[in-house]
N, C-alpha and C positions, 0 to 999 in steps of 0.2 A: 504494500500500500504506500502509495504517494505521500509524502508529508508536506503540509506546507505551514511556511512563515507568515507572521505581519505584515509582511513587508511585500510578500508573492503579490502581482497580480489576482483574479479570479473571477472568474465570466462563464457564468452558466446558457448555456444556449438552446433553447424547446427546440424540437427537432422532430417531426411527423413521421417516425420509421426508422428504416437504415437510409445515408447518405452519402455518396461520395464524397471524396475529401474535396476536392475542386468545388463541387458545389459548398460546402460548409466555408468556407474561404468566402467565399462570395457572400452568404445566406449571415453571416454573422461580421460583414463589414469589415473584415482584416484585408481583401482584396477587392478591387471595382470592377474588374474585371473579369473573365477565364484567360482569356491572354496573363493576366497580373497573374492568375492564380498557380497556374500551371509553368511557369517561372518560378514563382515563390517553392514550389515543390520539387521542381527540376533539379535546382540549384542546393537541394537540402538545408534549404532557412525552416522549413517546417517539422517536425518531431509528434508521433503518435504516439502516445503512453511511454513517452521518456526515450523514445528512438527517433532516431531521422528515417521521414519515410519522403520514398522518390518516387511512389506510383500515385499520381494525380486522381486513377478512379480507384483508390481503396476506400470500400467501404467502412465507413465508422456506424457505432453502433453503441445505443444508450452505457453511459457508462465509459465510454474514450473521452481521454482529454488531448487535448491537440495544445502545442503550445508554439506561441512565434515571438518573437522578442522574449520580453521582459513578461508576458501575460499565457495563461494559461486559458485554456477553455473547456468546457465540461458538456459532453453531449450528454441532454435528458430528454425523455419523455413527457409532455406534460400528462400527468393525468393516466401515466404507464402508458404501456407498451400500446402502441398503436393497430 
């Protein structure tokens, strides 16, 4: 299990399902684009549960936290599982 600080970022994101990462990029305003997003992934600036991940359609899934800079982000469900 992840630990975090005071000082962590933290951004929880509602999410309708499973989502590629490209789209969650987009869908939670860290990118404006899929151009931007698929860059931001290419380049391994993005990290899935504490890894750098390079496939732009991996699916995330309630319960991944995606992190880019300094901020973290936490795929949920609202309302469970869809």
């Amino acid at each position: 299990m992840q630990r975090f600080s005071a000082t962590d970022k933290f951004v929880k994101v509602p999410v309708k399902g499973e989502i590629r990462l490209d789209q969650f990029l987009k869908w939670s305003n860290i990118s404006a684009t899929g151009g931007q997003s698929k860059i931001l992934v290419m380049t391994g600036e993005v990290k899935v549960n504490g890894e750098v991940e390079t496939r732009r359609g991996r699916l995330l899934q309630e319960g991944d936290t995606i992190q880019f800079k300094e901020t973290e982000y936490f795929v949920f469900y609202p309302g469970g599982e869809c």
